[in-house]
C-alpha positions in Angstrom: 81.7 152.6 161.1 79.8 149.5 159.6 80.1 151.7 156.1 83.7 151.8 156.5 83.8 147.9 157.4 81.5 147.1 153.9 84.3 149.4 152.1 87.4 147.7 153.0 85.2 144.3 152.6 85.1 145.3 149.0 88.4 146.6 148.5 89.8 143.3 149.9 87.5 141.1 147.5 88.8 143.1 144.4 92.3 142.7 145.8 91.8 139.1 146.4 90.0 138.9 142.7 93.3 140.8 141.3 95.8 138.3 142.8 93.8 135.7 141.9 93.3 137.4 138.2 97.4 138.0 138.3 98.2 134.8 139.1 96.2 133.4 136.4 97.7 135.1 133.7 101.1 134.6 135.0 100.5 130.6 134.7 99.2 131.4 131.0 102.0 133.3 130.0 104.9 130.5 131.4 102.8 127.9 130.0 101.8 129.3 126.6 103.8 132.7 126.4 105.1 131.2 123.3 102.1 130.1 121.4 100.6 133.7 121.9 103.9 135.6 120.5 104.0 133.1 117.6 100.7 133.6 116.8 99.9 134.1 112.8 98.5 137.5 113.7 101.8 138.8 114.6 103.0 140.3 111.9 106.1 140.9 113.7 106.7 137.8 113.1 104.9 136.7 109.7 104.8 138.5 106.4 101.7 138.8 104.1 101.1 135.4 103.0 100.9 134.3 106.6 105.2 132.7 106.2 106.6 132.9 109.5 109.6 135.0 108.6 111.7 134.1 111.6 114.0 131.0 112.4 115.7 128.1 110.9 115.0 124.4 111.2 117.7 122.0 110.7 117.8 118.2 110.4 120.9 116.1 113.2 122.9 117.1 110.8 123.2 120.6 110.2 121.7 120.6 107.0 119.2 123.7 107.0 115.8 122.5 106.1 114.3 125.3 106.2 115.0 129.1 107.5 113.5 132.5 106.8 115.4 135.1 104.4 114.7 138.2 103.6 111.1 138.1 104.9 110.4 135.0 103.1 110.7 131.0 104.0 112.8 129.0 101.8 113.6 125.1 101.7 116.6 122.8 100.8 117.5 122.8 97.3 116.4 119.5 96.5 112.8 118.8 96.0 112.9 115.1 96.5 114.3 115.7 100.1 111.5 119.2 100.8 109.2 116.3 100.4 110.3 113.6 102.3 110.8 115.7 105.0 107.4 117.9 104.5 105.7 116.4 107.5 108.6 117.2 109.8 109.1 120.5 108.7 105.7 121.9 107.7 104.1 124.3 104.9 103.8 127.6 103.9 100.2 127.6 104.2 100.2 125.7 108.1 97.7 122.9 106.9 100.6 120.5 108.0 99.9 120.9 111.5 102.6 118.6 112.9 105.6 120.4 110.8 108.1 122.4 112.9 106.6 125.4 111.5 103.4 125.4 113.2 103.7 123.1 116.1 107.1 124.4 117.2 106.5 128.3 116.1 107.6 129.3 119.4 111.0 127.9 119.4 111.9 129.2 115.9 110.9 132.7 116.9 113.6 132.7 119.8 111.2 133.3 122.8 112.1 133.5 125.9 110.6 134.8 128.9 112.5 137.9 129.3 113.0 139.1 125.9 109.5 137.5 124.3 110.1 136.5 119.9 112.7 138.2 118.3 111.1 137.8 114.9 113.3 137.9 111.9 116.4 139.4 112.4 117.1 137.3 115.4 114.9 133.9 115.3 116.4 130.9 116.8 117.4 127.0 115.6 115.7 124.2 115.9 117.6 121.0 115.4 115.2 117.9 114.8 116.1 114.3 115.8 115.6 113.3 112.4 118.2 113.0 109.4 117.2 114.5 105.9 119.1 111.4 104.2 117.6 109.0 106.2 113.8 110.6 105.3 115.2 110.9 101.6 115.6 107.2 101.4 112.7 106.1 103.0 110.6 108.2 100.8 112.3 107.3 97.5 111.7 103.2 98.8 107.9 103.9 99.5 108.1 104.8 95.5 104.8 106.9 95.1 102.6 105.0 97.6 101.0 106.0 100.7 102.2 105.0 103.6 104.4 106.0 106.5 108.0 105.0 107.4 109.8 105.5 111.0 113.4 104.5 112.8 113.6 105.6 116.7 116.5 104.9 119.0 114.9 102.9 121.6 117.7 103.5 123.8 117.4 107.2 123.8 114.3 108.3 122.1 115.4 110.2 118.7 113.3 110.2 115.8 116.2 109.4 113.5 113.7 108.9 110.4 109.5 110.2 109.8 108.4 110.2 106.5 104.6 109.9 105.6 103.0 109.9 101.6 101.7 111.5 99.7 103.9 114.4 100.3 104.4 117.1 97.8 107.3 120.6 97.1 106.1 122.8 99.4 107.4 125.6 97.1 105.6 124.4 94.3 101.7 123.0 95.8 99.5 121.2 93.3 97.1 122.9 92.1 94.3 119.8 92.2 96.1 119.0 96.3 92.5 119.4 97.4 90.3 117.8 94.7 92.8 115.0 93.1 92.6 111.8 94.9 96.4 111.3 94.4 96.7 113.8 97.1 94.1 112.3 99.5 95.3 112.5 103.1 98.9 114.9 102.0 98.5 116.9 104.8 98.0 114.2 107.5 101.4 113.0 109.3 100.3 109.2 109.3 102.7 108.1 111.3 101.5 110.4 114.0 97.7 110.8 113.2 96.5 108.0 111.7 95.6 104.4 112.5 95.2 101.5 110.6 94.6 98.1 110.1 97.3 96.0 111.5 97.1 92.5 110.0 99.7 90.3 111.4 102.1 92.4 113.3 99.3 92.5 115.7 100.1 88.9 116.2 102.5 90.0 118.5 100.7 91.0 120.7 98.4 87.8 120.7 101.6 85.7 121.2 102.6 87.9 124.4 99.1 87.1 125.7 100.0 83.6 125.2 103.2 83.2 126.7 101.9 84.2 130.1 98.6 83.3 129.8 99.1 79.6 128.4 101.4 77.1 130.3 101.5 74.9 127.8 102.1 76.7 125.0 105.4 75.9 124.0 104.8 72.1 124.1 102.0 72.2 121.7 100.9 71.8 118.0 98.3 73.4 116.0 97.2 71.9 112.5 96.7 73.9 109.8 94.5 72.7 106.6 94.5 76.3 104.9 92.0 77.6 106.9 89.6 76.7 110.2 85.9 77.4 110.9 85.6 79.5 114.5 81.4 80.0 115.2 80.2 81.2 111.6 83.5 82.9 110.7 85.7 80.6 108.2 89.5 81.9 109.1 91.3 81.6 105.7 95.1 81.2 106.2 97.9 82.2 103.4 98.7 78.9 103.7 98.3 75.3 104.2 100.6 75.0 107.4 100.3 71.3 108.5 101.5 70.5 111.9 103.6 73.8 113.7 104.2 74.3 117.3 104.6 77.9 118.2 107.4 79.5 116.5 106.9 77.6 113.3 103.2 78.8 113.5 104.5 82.6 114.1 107.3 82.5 111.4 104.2 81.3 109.3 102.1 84.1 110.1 99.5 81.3 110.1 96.0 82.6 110.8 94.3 79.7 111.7 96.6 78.9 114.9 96.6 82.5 116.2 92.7 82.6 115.5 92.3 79.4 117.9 94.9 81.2 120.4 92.9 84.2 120.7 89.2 82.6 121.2 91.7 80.3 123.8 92.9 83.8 125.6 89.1 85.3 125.4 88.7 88.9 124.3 89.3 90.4 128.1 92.7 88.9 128.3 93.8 90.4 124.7 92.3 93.9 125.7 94.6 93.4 129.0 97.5 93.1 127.1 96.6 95.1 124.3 95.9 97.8 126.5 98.9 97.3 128.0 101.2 97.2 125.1 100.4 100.5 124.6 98.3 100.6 121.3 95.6 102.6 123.1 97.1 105.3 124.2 98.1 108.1 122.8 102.0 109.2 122.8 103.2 112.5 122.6 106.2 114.0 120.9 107.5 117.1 122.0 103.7 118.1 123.0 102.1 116.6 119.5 99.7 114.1 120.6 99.5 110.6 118.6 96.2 109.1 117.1 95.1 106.0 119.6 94.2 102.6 118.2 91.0 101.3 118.7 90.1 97.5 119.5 86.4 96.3 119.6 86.0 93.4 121.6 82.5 92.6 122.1 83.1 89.9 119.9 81.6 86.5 119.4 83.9 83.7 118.6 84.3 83.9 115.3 85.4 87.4 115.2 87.3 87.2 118.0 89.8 84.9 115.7 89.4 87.1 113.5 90.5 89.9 115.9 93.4 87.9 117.4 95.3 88.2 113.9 94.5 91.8 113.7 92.0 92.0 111.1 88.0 93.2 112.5 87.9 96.3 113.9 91.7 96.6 115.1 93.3 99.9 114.4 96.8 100.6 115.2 99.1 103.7 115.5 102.0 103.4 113.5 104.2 105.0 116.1 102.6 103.2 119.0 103.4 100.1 117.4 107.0 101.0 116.9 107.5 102.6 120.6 105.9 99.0 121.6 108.6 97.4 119.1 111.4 99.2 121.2 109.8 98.1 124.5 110.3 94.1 123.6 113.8 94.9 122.2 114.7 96.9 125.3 113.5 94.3 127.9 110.2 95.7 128.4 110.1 99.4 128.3 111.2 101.1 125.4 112.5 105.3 125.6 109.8 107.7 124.5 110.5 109.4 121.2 110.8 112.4 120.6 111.8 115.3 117.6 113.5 118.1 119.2 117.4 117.5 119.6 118.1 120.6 120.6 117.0 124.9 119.9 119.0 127.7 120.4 117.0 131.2 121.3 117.6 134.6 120.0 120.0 135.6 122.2 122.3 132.4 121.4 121.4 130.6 124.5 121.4 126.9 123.7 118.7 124.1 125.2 119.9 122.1 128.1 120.7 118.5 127.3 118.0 116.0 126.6 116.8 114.0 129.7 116.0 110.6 128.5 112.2 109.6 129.6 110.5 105.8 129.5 107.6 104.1 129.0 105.9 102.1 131.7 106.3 98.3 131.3 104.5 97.3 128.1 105.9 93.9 128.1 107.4 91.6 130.9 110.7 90.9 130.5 111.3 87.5 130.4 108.4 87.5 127.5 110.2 90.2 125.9 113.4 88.3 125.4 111.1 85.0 124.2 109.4 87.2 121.7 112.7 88.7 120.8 113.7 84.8 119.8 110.7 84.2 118.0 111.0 87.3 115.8 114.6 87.2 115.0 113.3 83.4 113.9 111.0 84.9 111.8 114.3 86.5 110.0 115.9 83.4 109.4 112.7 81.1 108.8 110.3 83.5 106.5 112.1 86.9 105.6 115.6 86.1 104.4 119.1 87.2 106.5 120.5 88.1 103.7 118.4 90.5 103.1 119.5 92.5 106.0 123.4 92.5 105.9 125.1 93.3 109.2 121.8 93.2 111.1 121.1 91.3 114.0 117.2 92.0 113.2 113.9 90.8 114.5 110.4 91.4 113.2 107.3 90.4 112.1 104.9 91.4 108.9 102.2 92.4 108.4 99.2 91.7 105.3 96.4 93.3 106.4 93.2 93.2 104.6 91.0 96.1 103.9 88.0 95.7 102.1 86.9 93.9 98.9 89.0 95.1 95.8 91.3 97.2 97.6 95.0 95.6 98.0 96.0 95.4 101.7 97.9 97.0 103.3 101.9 95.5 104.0 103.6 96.4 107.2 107.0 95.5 108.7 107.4 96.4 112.0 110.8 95.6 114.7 113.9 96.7 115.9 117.5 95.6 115.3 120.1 94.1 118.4 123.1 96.0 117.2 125.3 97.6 119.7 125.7 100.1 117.9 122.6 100.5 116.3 119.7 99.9 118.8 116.6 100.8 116.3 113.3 100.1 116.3 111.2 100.7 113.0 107.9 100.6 111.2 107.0 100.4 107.3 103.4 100.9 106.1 102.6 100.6 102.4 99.0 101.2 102.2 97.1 99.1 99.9 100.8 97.9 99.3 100.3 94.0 99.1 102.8 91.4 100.8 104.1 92.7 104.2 107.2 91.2 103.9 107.9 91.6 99.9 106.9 95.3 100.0 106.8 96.9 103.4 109.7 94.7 104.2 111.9 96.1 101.1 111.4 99.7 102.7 112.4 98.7 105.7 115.3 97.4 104.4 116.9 100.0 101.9 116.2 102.7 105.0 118.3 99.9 107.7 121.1 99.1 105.2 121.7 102.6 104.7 121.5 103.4 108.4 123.6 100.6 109.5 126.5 100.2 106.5 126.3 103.4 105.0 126.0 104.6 101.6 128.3 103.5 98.6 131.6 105.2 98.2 
């Protein structure tokens, strides 16, 4: 009798270890089914050279950016558009590992649950937020430099422009892309994976600190002489500033009046608020995970000036920083981006509608709409209306140093008030010089086009 007990002891152990087993692999397959059908080994589903051979991938648009024929991948016809939309859509090879083609696999192969990848002769669509003219643009305005250029609705959370350089023809890959410096970084998305110096437009973030950390703030002066001494660091300014108060000081960009604001604030209240803008965390689009800025603030005085202005240590996200532009346009939270607009599976069946998701609050409201003020002031004051015809813009530059002999880099970072146009944006020319006069030229021929159109 005891023998028989041991024996069904056993046999409800391995039951228990098969449910357990079955459940397991159920949960795997729901949550990453699609990864394992669109799997390079699958040669259902890729040909020889390792081309996934099934689906098409199209900008808001329409336009086909890329879809499989005749067991092969092609691209749009014009080169200057395969690479300003390379990044987005991804390579032949798969080094580009935030392209449609790799990190979306799943959706161009039409899986579903029931019916798994359909391969070739039935893929499915994948419509990206982004539009190929819009990329076209902004990688004809970055004019052979590295850098990275972005637009998101911060209303609802499209992509409407992602461009990062050096890009290159994915039909046509250079044969020195691994050796030549001119290609150094070609397969990194840097507006996803990379962070950088931020120079100035870090100075936003600074001046948030200060509006609710400082009562007085907005009732005094700072003196600028060209530059000020902070411990044993001598803060050099662009300028000589004179007297300023606050928004004459910000419109300035002045370095020596944000450097004594930020020893003021102390390095745990700009790590609150950095922290709390966002800038060191990681976003994720559609799944792809975003490079996090780092901050070092164990900091004497001297380099904590330094720090406040966002030189140091500071790194910065580019798309961090722009999610954190939409939050200040937006009243404090900003909607997260994403790429997918919509996919349709291999049996036709279209993607539900988009829910729109937010951030948390990266800025307080009441500060948002001050710092809103203070950056559209920086418009009229330092960058030129004119510039930007039927925008109601705000922003704030960025020069940010690098190293000795290298330029710096030139950001241009903000978002625009129109009605009918609620975008937030960020232009990195690396080693590009002037934030305004370079990365602030980008910005502007990708905006004009996306707010007035293109010539008739």
């Amino acid at each position: 009798m005891k023998k028989i007990e041991n024996r069904a002891v056993v046999c409800l152990l391995l039951a228990l270890a098969l449910a357990v087993g079955m459940a397991f692999f159920l949960f795997r397959y729901l949550t990453q089914g699609g990864s394992w059908a669109s799997s390079a080994f699958n040669r259902h589903l890729y040909n020889a050279q390792g081309q996934l051979t099934a689906g098409t991938v199209l900008d808001r648009d329409g336009d086909v950016l890329s879809s499989a024929e005749d067991g092969k991948r092609t691209y749009y016809d014009s080169e200057t558009v395969r690479k300003a939309t390379l990044h987005a859509v991804g390579d032949l090879q798969g080094n580009i590992g935030t392209g449609a083609l790799n990190a979306f696999a799943d959706k161009l192969t039409g899986w579903n649950l029931v019916g798994g990848a359909f391969g070739a002769d039935r893929g499915g669509e994948l419509t990206l937020t982004i539009d190929a003219r819009y990329n076209y643009e902004a990688y004809q305005a970055l004019n052979g430099h590295a850098g990275t250029v972005a637009v998101y609705n911060y209303k609802t959370g499209e992509v409407l422009c992602m461009v990062s350089a050096p890009s290159y023809d994915p039909l046509h890959v250079p044969e020195d892309i691994e050796t030549s410096d001119r290609w150094k970084g070609a397969y990194l998305n840097r507006f996803l994976s990379s962070a950088f110096t931020p120079g100035s437009v870090y100075k936003t973030v600074t001046l948030t600190a200060a509006l609710e950390s400082l009562p007085d703030l907005e009732s005094r002066t700072w003196n600028c002489a060209g530059s000020v001494q902070i411990g044993e660091e001598t803060i050099v300014c662009s300028g000589v500033h004179g007297e300023q108060d606050i928004a004459a000081a910000f419109a300035n960009s002045c370095n020596a009046a944000f450097a004594e604001i930020a020893v003021e604030l102390g390095a745990e209240t700009l790590r609150k608020y950095t922290e709390q803008a966002g800038l060191t965390s990681s976003c994720r689009l559609d799944g792809l995970s975003t490079a996090r800025g780092s901050f070092d603030w164990d900091l004497d005085d001297g380099r904590l000036g330094w720090a406040g202005v966002g030189q140091d240590k500071d790194l910065v996200n580019p798309c961090a920083l722009m999610v954190y532009m939409g939050a200040v346009a937006n009243g404090g939270k900003a909607a997260e981006p994403y790429l997918i607009l919509k996919t349709r599976n291999g049996l036709g069946i279209p993607s539900l509608p988009r829910l729109t998701s937010r951030t948390g609050t990266l800025v307080r409201r009441d500060t948002a709409e001050r710092l809103t003020e203070l950056m559209a002031g920086n418009v009229e004051r330092t960058y030129g209306q004119s510039r930007f015809p039927n925008m109601d813009l705000c922003a704030k530059s960025g020069t940010a140093e690098v190293g000795e002999g290298q330029s710096p880099h030139a950001w241009f970072a903000g978002f625009l008030r129109n009605e009918d146009a609620p975008y937030a944006f960020v232009a990195l020319v690396e080693n590009g010089g002037g934030g305004s006069s370079v990365a602030g030229n980008v910005a502007a021929r990708v905006l004009d086009v996306m707010v007035n159109g293109y010539e008739k």
